[in-house]
C-alpha positions as CSV (number, residue, x, y, z in Angstrom):
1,X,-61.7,40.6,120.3
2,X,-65.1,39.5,119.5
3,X,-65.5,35.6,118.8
4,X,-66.8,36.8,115.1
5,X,-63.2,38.9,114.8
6,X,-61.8,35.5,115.2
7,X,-63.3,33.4,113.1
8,X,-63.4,36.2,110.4
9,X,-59.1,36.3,111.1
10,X,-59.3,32.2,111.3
11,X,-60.4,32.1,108.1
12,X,-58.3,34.9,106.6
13,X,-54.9,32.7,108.0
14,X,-56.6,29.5,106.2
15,X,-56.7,31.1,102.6
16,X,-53.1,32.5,102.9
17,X,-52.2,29.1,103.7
18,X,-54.0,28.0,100.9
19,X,-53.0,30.4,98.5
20,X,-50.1,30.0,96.2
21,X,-48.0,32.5,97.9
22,X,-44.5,32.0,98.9
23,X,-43.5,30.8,101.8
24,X,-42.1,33.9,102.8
25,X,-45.4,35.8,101.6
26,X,-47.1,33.8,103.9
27,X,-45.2,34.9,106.8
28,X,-44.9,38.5,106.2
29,X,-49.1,38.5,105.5
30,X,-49.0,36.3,109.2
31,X,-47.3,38.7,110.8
32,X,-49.6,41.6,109.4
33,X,-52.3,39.8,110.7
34,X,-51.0,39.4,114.2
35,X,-50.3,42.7,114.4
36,X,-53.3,44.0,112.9
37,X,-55.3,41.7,116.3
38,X,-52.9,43.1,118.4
39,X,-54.1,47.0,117.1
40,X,-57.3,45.9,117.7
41,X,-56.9,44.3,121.1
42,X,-55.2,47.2,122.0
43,X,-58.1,49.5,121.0
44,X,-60.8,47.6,122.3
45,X,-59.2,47.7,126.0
46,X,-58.4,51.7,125.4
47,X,-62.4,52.1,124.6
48,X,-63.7,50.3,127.5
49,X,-61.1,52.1,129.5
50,X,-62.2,55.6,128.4
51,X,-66.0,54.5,128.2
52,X,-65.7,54.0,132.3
53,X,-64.1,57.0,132.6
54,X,-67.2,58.8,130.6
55,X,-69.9,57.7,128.7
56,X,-69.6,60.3,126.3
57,X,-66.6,58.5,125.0
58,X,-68.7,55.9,123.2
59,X,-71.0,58.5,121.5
60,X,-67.6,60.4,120.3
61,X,-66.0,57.3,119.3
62,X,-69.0,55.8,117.4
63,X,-69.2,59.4,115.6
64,X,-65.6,59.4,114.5
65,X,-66.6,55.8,113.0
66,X,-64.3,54.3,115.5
67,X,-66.1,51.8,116.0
């Protein structure tokens, strides 16, 4: 994940924590968020996989709005 992903993530765990949520809110909206960067992580390593495999995987990708 990008280092922009991160701080944008960093500074989405910061305004939970900040919020007036419960307690348990919190840690169900924590847990969506790791496994949101988990998805992502996932997908990234998928792409770069598939791009080696062909280029043509990016252009599809992008045109889907992928990423």
């Amino acid at each position: 994940m990008s280092n922009k992903k991160t701080e944008e993530l960093e500074k989405i765990r910061n305004h939970i924590e900040k919020s007036q949520l419960s307690d348990d809110e919190k840690s169900n909206s924590y847990k969506h968020i790791e496994e949101w960067y988990a998805e992502d992580k996932a997908f990234g390593a998928l792409y770069e996989k598939l791009a080696e495999i062909s280029p043509a995987v990016k252009g599809l990708i992008a045109e889907l709005g992928l990423m």
